[in-house]
C-alpha positions in Angstrom: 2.1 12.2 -58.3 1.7 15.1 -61.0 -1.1 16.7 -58.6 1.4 16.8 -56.0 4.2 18.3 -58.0 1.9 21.1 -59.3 0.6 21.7 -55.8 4.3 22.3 -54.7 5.4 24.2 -57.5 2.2 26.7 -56.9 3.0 26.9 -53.2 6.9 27.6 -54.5 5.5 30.5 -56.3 3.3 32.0 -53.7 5.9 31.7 -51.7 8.2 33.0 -53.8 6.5 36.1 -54.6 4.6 37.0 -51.7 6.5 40.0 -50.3 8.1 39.1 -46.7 8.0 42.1 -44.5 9.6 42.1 -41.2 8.2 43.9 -38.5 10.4 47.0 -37.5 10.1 49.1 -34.2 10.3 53.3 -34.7 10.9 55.6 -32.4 9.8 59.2 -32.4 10.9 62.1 -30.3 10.6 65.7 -29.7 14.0 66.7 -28.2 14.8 70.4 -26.8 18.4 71.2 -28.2 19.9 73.8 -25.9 23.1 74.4 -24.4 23.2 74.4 -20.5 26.3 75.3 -18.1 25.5 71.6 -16.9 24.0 69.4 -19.2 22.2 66.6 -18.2 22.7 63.1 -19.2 21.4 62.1 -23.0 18.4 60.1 -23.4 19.2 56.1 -24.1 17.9 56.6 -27.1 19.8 59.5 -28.4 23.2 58.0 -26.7 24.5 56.4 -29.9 25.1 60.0 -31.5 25.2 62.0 -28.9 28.5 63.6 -30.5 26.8 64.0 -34.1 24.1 65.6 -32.3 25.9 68.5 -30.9 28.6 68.5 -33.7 25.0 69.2 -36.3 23.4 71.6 -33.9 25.8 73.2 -32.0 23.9 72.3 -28.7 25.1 70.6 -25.1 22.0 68.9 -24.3 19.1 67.2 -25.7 16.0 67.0 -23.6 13.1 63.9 -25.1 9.9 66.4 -23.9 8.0 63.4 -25.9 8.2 60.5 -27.4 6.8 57.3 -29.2 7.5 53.9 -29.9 5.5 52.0 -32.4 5.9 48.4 -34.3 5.7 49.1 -37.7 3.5 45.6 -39.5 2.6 46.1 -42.7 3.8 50.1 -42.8 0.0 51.7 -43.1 0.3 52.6 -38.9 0.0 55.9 -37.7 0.5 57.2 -34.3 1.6 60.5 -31.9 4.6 61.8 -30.2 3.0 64.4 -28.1 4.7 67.0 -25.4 2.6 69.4 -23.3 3.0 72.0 -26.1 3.9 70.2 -29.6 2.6 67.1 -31.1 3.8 65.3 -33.9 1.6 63.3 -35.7 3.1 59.9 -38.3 1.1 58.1 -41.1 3.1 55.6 -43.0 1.9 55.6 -46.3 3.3 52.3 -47.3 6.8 50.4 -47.8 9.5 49.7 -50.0 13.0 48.4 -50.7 14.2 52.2 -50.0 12.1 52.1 -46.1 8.6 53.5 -45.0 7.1 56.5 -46.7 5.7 59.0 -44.0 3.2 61.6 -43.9 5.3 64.1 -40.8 2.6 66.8 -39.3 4.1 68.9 -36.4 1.6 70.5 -34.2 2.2 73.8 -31.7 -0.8 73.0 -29.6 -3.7 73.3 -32.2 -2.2 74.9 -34.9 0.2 73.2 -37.8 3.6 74.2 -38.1 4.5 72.2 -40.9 3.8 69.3 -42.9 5.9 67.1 -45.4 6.5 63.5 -46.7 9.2 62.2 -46.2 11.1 58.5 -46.1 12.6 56.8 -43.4 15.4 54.0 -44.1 16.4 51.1 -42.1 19.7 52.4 -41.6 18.9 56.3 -42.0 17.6 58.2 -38.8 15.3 61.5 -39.8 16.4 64.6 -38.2 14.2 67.6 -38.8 15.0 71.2 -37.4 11.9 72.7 -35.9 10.7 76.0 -34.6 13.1 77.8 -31.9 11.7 77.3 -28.8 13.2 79.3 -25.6 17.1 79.7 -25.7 17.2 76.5 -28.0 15.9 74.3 -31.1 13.3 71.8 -31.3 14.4 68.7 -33.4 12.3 66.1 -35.0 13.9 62.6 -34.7 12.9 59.4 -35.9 14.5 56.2 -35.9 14.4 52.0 -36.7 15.5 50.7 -33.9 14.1 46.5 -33.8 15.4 46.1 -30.6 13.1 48.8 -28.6 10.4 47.3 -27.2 6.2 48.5 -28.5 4.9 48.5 -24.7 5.1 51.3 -22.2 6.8 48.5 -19.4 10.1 47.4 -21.4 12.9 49.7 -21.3 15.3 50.5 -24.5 18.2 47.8 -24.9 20.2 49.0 -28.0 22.6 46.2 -28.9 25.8 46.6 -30.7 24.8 45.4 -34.4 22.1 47.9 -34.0 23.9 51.0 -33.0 26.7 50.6 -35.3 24.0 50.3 -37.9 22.6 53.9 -36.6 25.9 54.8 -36.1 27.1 54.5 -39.6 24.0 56.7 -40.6 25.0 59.1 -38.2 27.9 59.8 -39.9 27.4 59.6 -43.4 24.5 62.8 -42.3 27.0 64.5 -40.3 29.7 64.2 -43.8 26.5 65.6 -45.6 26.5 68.7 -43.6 30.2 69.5 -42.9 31.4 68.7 -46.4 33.6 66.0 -45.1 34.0 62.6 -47.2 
């Protein structure tokens, strides 16, 4: 009987302390910010903030020229979003409470444009400005989004829970940058 209770109370512990991660699902695009005389439809992905978008940037339309989607396990991964003329390379460095700690590398072809680290939040999509490119902006965006799917067959299905959550984000960023509380 007392082998028994210290058994459970060890497996209590382990249990206790082990670290539970849950998988997450990111996904990574290179977007063309321009404004057209007849913008096209946003990309799924982008939908949720389509207005926070163009209220940031100052841009009608937002073109995904590449993209990635990758399940995030223990938040070591690291994987491409790639275009015909940019590439941007991700290497989670590890996880917290705060999110994932990335390594961001932003290729023109063969030659690196920039490079930081940076952190990406469950509730916190990453916007970075890049290089002009033609009559418009290239953005960096990177999100948490559980519901996409990690295989090239499924399409995006973002549910309500999940876009307020990105949502919310949104605007907190957008108060950032206009000064608005």
């Amino acid at each position: 009987m007392y082998r028994r209770v210290l058994w459970s109370a060890a497996l209590a512990l382990i249990i206790g302390v082990a670290p539970i991660r849950a998988e997450h699902v990111v996904w990574s695009g290179l977007i063309i910010a321009q404004n057209d005389e007849h913008p096209k439809p946003i990309a799924a992905e982008l939908a949720p903030f389509e207005e926070t978008l163009k209220g940031l940037f100052g841009y009608n339309q937002f073109d995904v020229i590449g993209q990635s989607k990758k399940t995030l396990i223990n938040g070591q991964e690291d994987w491409l979003a790639t275009s015909k003329y940019f590439a941007l390379r991700v290497d989670a460095r590890g996880v917290d409470d705060a999110g994932y700690n990335l390594n961001l590398q932003l290729y023109q072809e063969k030659e690196l444009l920039l490079e930081t680290n940076t952190k990406l939040g469950q509730s916190s999509p990453l916007v970075i400005k890049g290089p002009q490119v033609g009559g418009g902006q290239l953005l960096l965006v990177l999100l948490i989004d559980d519901e996409l799917k990690d295989n090239s067959g499924a399409k995006a299905h973002h549910g309500h829970r999940s876009s307020n959550k990105i949502m919310s984000a949104w605007r907190r960023v957008a108060r950032m940058f206009t000064g608005d509380k």
